[in-house]
mmCIF entry with sequence, helices, sheets and N, C-alpha, C, O atoms, coordinates in Angstrom:
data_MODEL
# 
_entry.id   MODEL 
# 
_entity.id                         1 
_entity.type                       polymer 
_entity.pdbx_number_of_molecules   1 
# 
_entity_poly.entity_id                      1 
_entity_poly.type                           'polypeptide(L)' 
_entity_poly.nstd_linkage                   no 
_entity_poly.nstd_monomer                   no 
_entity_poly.pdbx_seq_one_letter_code       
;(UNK)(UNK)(UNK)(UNK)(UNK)(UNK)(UNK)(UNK)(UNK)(UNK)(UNK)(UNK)(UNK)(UNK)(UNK)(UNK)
(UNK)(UNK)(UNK)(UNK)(UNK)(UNK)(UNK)(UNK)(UNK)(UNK)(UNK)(UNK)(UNK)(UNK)(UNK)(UNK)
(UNK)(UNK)(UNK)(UNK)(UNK)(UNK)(UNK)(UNK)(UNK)(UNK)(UNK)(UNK)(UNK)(UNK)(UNK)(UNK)
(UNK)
;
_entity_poly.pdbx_seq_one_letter_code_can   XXXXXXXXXXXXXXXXXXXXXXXXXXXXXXXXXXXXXXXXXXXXXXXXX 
_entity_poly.pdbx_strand_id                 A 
# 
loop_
_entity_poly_seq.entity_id 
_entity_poly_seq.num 
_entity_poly_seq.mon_id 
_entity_poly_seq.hetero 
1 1  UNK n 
1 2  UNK n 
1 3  UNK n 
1 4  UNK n 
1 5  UNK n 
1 6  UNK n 
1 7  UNK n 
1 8  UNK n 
1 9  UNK n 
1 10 UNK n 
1 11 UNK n 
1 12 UNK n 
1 13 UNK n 
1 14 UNK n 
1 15 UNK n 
1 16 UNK n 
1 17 UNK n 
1 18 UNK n 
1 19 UNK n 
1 20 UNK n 
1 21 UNK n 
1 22 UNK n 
1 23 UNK n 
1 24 UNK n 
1 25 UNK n 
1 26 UNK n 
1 27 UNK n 
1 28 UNK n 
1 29 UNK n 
1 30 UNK n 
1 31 UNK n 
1 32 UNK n 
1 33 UNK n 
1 34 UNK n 
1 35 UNK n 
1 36 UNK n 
1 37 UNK n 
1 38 UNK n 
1 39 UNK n 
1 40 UNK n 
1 41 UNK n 
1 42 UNK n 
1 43 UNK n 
1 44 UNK n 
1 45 UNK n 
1 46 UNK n 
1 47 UNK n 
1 48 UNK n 
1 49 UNK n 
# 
_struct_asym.id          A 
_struct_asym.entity_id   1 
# 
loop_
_struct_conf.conf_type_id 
_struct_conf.id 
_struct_conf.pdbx_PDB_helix_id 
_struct_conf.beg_label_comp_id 
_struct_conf.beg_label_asym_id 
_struct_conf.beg_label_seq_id 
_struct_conf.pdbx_beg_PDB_ins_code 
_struct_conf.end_label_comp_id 
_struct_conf.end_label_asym_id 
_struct_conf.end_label_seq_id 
_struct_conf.pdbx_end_PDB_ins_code 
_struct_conf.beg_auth_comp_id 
_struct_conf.beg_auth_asym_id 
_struct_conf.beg_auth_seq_id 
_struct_conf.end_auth_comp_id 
_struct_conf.end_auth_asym_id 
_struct_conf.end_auth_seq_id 
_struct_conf.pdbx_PDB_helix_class 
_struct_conf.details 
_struct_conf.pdbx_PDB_helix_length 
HELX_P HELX_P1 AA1 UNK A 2  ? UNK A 6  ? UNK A 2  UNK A 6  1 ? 5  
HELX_P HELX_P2 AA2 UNK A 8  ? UNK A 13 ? UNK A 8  UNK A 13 1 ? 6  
HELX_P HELX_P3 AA3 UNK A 15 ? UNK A 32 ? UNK A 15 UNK A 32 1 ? 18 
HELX_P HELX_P4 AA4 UNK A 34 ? UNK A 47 ? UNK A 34 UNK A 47 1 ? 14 
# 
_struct_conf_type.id          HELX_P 
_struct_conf_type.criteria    ? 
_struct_conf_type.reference   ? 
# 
loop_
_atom_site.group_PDB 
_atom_site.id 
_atom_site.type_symbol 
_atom_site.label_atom_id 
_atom_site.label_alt_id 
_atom_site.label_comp_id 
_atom_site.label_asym_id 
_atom_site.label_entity_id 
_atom_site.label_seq_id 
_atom_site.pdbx_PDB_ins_code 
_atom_site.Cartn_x 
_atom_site.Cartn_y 
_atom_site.Cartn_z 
_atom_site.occupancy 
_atom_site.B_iso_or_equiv 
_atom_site.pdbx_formal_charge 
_atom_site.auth_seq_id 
_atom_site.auth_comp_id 
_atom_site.auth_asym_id 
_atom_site.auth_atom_id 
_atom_site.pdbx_PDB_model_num 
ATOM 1   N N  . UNK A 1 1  ? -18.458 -30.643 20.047 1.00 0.00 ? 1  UNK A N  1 
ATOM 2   C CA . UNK A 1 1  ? -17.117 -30.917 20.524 1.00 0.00 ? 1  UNK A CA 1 
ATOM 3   C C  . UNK A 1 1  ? -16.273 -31.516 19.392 1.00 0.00 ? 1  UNK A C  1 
ATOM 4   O O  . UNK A 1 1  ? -15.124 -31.092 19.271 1.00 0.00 ? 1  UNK A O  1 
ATOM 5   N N  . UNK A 1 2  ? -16.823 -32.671 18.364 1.00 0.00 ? 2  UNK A N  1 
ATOM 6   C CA . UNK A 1 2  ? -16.150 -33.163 17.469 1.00 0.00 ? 2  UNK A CA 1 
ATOM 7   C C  . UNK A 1 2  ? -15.829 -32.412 16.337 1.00 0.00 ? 2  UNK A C  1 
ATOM 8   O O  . UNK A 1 2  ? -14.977 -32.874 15.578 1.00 0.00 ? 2  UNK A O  1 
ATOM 9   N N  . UNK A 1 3  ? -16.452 -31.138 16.034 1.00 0.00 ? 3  UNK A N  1 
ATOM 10  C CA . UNK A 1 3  ? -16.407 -30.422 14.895 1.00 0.00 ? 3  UNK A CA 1 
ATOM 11  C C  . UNK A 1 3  ? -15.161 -28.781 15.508 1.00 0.00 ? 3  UNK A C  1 
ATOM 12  O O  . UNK A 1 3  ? -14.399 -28.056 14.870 1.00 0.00 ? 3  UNK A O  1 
ATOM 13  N N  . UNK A 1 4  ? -15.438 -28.820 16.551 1.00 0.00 ? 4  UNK A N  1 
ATOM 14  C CA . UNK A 1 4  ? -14.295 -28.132 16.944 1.00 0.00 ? 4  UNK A CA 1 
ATOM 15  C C  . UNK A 1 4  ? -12.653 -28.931 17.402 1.00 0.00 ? 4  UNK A C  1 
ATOM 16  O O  . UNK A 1 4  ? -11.544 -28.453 17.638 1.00 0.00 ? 4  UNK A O  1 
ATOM 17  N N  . UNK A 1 5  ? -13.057 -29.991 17.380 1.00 0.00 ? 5  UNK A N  1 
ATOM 18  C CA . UNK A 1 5  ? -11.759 -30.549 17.834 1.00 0.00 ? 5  UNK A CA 1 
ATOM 19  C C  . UNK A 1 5  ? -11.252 -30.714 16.013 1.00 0.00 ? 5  UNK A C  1 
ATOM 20  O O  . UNK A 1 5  ? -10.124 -30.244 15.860 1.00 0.00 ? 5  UNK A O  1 
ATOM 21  N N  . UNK A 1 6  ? -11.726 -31.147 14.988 1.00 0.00 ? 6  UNK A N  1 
ATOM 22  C CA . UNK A 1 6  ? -11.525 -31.148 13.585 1.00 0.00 ? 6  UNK A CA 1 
ATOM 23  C C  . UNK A 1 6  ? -11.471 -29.787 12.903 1.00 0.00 ? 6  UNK A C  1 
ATOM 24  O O  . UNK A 1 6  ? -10.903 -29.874 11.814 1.00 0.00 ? 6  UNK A O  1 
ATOM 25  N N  . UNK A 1 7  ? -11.763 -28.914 13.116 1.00 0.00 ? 7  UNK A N  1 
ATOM 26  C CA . UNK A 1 7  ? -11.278 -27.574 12.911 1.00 0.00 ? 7  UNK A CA 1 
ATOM 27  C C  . UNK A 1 7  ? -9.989  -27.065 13.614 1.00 0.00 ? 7  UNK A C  1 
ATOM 28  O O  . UNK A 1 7  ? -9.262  -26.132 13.271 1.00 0.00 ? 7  UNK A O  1 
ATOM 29  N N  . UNK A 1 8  ? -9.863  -28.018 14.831 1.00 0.00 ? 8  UNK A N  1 
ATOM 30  C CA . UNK A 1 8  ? -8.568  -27.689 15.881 1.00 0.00 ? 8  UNK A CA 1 
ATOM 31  C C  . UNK A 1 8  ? -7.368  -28.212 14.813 1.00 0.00 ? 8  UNK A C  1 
ATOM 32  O O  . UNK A 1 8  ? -6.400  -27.498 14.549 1.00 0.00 ? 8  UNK A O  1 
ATOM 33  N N  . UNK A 1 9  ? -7.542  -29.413 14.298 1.00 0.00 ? 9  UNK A N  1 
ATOM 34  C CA . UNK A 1 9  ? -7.084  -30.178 13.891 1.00 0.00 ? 9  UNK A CA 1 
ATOM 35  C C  . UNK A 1 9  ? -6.803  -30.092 12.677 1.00 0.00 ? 9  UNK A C  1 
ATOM 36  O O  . UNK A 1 9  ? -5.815  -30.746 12.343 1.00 0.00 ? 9  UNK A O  1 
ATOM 37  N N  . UNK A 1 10 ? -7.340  -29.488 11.845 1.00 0.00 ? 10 UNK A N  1 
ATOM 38  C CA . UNK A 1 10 ? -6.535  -28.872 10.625 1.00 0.00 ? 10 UNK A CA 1 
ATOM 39  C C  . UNK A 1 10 ? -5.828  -27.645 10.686 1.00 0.00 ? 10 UNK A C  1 
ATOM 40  O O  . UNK A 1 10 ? -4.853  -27.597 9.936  1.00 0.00 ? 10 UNK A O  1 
ATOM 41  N N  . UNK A 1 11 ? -6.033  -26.728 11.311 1.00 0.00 ? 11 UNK A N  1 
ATOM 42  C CA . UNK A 1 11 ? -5.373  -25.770 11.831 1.00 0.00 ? 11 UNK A CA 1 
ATOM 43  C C  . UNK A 1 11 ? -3.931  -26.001 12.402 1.00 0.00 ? 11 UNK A C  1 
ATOM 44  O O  . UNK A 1 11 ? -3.011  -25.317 11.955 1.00 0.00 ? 11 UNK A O  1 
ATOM 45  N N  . UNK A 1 12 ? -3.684  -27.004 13.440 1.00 0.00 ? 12 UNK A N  1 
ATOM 46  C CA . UNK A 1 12 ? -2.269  -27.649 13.466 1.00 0.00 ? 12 UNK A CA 1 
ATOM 47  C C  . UNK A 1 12 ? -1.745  -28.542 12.320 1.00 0.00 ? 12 UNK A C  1 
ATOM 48  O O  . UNK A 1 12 ? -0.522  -28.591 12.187 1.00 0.00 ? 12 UNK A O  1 
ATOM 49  N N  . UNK A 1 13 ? -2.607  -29.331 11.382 1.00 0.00 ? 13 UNK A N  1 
ATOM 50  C CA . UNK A 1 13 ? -1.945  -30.004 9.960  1.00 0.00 ? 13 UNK A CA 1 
ATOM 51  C C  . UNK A 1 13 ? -1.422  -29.482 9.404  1.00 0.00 ? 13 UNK A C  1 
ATOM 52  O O  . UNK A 1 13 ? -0.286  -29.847 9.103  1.00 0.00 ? 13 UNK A O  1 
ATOM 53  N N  . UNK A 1 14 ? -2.111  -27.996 8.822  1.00 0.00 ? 14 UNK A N  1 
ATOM 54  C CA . UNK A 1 14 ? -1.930  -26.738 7.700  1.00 0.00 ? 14 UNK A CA 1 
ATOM 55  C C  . UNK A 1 14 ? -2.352  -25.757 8.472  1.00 0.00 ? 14 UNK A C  1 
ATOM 56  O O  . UNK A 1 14 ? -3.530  -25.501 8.721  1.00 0.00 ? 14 UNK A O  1 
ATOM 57  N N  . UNK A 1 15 ? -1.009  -24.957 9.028  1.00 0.00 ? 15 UNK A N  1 
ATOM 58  C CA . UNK A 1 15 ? -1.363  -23.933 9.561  1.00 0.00 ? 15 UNK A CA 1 
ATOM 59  C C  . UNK A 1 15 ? -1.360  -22.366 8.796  1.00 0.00 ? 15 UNK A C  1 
ATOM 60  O O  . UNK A 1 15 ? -1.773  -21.249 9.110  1.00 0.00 ? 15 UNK A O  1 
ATOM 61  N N  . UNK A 1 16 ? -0.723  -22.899 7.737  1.00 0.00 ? 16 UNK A N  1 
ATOM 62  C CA . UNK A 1 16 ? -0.462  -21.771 6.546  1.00 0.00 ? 16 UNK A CA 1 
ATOM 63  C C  . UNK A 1 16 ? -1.367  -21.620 5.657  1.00 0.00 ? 16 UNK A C  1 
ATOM 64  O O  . UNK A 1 16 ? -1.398  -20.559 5.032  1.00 0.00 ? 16 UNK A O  1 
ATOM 65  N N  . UNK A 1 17 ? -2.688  -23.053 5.290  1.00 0.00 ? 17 UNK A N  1 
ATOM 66  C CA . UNK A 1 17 ? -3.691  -22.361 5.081  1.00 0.00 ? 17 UNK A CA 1 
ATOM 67  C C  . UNK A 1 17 ? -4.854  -21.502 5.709  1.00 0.00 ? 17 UNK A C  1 
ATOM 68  O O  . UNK A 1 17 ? -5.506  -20.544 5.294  1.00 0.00 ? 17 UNK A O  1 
ATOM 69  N N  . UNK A 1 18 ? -4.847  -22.647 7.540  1.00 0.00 ? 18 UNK A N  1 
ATOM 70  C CA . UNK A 1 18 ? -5.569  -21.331 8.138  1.00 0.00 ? 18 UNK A CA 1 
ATOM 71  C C  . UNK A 1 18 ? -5.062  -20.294 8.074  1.00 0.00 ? 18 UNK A C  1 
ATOM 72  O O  . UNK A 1 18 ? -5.787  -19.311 7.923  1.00 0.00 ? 18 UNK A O  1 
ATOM 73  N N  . UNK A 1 19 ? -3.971  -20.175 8.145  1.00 0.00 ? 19 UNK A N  1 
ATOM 74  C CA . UNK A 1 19 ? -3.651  -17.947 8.476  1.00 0.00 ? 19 UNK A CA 1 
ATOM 75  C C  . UNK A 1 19 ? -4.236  -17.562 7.136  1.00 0.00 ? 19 UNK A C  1 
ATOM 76  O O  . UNK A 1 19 ? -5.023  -16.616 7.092  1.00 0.00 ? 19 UNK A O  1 
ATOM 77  N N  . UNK A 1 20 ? -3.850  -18.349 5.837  1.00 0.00 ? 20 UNK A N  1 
ATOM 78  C CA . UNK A 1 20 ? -4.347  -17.693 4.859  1.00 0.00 ? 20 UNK A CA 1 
ATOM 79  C C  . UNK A 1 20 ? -5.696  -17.288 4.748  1.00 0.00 ? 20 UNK A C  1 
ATOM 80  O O  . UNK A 1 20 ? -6.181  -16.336 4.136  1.00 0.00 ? 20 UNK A O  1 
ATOM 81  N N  . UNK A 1 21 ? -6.175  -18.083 5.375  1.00 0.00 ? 21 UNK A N  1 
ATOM 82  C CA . UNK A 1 21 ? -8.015  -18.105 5.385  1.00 0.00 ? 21 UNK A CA 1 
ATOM 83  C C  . UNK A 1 21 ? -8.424  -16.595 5.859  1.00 0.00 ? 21 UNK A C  1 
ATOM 84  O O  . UNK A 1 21 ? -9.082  -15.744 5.262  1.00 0.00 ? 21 UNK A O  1 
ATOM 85  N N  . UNK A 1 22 ? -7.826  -16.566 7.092  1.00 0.00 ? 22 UNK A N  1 
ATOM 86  C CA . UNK A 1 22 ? -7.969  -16.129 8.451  1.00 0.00 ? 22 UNK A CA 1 
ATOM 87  C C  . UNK A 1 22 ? -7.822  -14.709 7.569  1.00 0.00 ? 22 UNK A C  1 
ATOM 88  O O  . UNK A 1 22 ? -8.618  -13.780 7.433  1.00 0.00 ? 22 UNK A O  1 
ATOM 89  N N  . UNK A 1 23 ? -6.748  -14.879 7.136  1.00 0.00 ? 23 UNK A N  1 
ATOM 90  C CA . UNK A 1 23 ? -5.972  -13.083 6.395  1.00 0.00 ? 23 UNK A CA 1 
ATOM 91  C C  . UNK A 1 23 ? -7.297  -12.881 5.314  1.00 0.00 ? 23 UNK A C  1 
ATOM 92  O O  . UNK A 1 23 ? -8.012  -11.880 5.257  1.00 0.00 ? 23 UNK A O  1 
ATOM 93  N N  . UNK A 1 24 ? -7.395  -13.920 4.609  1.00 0.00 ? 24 UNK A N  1 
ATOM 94  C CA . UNK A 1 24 ? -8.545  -13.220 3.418  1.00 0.00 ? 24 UNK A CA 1 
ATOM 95  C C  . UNK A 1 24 ? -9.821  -12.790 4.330  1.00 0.00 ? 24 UNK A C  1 
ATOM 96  O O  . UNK A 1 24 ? -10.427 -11.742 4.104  1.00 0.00 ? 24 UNK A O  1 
ATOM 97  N N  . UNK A 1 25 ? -10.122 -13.532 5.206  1.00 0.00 ? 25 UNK A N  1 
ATOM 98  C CA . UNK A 1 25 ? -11.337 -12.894 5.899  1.00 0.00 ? 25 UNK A CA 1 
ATOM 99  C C  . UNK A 1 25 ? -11.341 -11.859 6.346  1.00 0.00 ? 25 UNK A C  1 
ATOM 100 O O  . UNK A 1 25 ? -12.387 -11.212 6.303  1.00 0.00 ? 25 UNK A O  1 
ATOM 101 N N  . UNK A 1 26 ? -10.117 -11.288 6.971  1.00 0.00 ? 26 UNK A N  1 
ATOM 102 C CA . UNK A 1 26 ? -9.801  -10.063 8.167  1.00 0.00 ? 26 UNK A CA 1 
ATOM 103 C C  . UNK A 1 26 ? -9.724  -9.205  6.160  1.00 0.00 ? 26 UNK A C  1 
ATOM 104 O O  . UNK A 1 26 ? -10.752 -8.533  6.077  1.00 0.00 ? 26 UNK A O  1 
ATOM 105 N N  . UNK A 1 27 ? -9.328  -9.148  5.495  1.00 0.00 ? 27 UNK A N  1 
ATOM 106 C CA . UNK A 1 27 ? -8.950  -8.225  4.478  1.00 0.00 ? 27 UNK A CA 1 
ATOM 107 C C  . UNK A 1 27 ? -10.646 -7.709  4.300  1.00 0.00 ? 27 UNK A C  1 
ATOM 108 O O  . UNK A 1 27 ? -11.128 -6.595  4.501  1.00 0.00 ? 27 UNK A O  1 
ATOM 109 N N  . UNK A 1 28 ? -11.296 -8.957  3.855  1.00 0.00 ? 28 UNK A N  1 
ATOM 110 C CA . UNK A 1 28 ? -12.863 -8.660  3.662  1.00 0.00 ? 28 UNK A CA 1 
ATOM 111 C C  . UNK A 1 28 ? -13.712 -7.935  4.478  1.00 0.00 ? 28 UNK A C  1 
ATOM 112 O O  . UNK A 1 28 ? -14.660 -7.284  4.039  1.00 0.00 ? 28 UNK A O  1 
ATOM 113 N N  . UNK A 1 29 ? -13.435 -8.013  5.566  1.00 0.00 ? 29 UNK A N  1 
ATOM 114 C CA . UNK A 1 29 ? -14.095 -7.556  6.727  1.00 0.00 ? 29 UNK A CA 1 
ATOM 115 C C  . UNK A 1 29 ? -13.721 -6.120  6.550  1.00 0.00 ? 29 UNK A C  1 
ATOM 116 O O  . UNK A 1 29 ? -14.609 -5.287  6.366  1.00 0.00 ? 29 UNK A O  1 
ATOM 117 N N  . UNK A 1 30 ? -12.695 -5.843  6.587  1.00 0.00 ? 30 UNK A N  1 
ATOM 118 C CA . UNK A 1 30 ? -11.436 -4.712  6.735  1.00 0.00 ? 30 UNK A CA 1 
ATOM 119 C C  . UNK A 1 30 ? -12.058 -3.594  5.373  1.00 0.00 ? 30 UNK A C  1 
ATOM 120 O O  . UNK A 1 30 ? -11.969 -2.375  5.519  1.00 0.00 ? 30 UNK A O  1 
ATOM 121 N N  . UNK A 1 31 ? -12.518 -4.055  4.412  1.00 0.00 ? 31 UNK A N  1 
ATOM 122 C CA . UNK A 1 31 ? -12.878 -3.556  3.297  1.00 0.00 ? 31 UNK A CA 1 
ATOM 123 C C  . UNK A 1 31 ? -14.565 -2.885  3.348  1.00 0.00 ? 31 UNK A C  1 
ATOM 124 O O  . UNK A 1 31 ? -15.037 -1.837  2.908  1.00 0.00 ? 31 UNK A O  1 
ATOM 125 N N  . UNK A 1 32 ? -15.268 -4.248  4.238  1.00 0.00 ? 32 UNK A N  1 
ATOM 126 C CA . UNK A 1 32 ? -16.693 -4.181  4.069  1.00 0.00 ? 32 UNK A CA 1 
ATOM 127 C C  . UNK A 1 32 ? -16.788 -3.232  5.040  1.00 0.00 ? 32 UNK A C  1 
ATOM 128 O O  . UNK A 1 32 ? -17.746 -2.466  4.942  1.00 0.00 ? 32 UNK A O  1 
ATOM 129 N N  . UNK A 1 33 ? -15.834 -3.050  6.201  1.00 0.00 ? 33 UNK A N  1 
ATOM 130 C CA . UNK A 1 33 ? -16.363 -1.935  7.285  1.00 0.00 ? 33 UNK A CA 1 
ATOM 131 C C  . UNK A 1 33 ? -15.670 -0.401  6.644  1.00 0.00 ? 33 UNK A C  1 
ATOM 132 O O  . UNK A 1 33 ? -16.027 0.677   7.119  1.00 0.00 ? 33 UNK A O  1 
ATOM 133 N N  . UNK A 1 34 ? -14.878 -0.472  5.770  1.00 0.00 ? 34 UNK A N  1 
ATOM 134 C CA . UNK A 1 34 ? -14.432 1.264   5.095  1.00 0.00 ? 34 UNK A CA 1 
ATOM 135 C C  . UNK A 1 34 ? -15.554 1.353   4.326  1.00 0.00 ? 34 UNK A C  1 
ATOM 136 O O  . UNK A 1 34 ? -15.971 2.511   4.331  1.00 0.00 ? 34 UNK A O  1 
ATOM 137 N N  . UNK A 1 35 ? -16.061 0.788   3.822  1.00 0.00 ? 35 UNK A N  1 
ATOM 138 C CA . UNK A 1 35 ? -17.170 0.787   3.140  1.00 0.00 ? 35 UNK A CA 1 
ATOM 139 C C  . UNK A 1 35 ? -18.532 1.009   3.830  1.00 0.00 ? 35 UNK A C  1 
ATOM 140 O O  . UNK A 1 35 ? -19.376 1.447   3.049  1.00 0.00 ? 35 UNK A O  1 
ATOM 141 N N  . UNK A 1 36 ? -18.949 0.827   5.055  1.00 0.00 ? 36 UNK A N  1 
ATOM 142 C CA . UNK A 1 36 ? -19.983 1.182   6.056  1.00 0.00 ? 36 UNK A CA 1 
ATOM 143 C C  . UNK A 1 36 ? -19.892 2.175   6.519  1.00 0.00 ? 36 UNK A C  1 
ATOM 144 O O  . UNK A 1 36 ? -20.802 2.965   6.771  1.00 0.00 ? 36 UNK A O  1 
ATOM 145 N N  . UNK A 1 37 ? -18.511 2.314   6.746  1.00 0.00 ? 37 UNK A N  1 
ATOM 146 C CA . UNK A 1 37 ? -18.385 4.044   7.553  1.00 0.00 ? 37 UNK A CA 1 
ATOM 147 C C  . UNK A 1 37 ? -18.061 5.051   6.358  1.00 0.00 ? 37 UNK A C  1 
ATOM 148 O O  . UNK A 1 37 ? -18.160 6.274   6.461  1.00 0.00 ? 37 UNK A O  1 
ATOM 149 N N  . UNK A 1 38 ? -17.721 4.474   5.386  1.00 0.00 ? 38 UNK A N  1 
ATOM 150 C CA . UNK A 1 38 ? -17.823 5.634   4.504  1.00 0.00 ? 38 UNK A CA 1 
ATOM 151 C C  . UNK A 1 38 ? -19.164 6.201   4.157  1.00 0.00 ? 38 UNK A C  1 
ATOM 152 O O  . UNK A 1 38 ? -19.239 7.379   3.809  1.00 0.00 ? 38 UNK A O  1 
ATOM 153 N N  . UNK A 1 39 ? -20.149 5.499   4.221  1.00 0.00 ? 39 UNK A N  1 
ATOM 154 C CA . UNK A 1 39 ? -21.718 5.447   4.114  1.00 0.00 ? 39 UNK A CA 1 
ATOM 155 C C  . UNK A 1 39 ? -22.255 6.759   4.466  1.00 0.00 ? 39 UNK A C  1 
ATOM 156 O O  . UNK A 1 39 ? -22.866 7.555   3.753  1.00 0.00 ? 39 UNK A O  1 
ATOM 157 N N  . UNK A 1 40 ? -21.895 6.843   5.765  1.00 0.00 ? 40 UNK A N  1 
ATOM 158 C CA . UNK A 1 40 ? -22.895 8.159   6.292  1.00 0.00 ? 40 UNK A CA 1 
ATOM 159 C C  . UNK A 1 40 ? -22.180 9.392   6.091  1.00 0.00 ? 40 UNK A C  1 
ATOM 160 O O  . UNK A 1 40 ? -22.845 10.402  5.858  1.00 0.00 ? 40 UNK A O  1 
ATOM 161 N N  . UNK A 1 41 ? -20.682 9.476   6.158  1.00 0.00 ? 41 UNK A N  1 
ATOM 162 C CA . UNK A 1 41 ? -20.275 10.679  5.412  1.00 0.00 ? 41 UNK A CA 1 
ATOM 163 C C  . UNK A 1 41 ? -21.056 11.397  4.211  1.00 0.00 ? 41 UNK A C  1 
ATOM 164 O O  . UNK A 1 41 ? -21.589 12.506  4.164  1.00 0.00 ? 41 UNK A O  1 
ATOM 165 N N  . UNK A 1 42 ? -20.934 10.334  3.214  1.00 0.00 ? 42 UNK A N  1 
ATOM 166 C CA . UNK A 1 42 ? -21.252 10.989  1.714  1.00 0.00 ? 42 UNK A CA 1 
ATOM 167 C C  . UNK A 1 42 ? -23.426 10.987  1.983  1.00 0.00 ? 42 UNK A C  1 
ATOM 168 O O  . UNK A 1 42 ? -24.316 11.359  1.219  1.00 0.00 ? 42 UNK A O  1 
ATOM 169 N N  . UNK A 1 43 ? -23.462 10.578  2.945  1.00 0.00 ? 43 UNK A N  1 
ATOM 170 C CA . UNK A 1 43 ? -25.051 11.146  3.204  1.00 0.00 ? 43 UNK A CA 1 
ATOM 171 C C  . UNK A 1 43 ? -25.201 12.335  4.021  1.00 0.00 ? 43 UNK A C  1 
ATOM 172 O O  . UNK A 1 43 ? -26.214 13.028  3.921  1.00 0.00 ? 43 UNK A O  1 
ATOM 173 N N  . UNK A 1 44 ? -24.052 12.678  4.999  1.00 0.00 ? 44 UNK A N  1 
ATOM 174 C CA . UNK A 1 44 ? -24.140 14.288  5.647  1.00 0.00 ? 44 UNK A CA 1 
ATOM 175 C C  . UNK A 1 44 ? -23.871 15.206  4.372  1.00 0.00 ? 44 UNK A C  1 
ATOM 176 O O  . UNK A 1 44 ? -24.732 16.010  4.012  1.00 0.00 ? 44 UNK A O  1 
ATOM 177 N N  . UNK A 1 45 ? -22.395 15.043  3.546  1.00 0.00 ? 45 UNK A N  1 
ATOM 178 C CA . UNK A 1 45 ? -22.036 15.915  2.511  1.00 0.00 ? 45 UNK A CA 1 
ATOM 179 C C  . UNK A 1 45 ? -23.286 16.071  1.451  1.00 0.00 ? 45 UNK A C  1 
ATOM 180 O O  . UNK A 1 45 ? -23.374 17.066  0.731  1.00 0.00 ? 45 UNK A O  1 
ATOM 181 N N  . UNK A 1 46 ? -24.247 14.998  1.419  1.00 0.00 ? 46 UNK A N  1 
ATOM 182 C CA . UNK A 1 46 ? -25.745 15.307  0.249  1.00 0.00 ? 46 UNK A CA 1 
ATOM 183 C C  . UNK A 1 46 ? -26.509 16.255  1.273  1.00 0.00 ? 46 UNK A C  1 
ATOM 184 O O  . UNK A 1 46 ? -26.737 17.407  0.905  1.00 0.00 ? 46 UNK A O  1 
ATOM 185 N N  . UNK A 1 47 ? -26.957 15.802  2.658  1.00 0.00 ? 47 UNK A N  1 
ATOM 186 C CA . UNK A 1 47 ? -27.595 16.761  3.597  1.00 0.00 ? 47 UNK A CA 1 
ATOM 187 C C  . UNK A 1 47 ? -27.196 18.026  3.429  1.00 0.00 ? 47 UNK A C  1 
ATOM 188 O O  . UNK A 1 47 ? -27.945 18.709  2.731  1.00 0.00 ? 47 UNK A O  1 
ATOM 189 N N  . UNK A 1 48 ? -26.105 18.615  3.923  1.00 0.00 ? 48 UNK A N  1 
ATOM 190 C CA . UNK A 1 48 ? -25.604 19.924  3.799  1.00 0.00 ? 48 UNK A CA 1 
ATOM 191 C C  . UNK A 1 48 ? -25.314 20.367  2.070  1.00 0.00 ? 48 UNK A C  1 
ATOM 192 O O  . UNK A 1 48 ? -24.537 21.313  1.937  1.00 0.00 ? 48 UNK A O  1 
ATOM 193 N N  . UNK A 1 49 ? -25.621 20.036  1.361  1.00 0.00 ? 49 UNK A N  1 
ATOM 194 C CA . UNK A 1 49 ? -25.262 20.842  0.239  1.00 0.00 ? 49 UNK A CA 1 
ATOM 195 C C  . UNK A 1 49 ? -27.114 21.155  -0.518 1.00 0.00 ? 49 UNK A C  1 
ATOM 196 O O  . UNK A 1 49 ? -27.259 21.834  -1.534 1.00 0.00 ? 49 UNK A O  1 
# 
């Protein structure tokens, strides 16, 4: 409860670094999953050729 209420709590102090946080994570994520689904494509295109 105390570690979420202190995460609550910087989030209303500096809310412009959470979004920033928030944005670099969603970018990372956003990157690491084009990167997963690109995966099995370029393993059908080796299958079929």
């Amino acid at each position: 409860m105390k570690k979420t209420f202190l995460a609550n709590a910087e989030i209303a102090m500096e809310p412009s670094k959470a979004v920033k946080e928030y944005k670099e994570e969603l970018i990372k994520s956003q990157k690491q999953n084009e990167r997963l689904t690109s995966q099995p494509l370029k393993t059908t295109q080796q299958i079929d050729l």
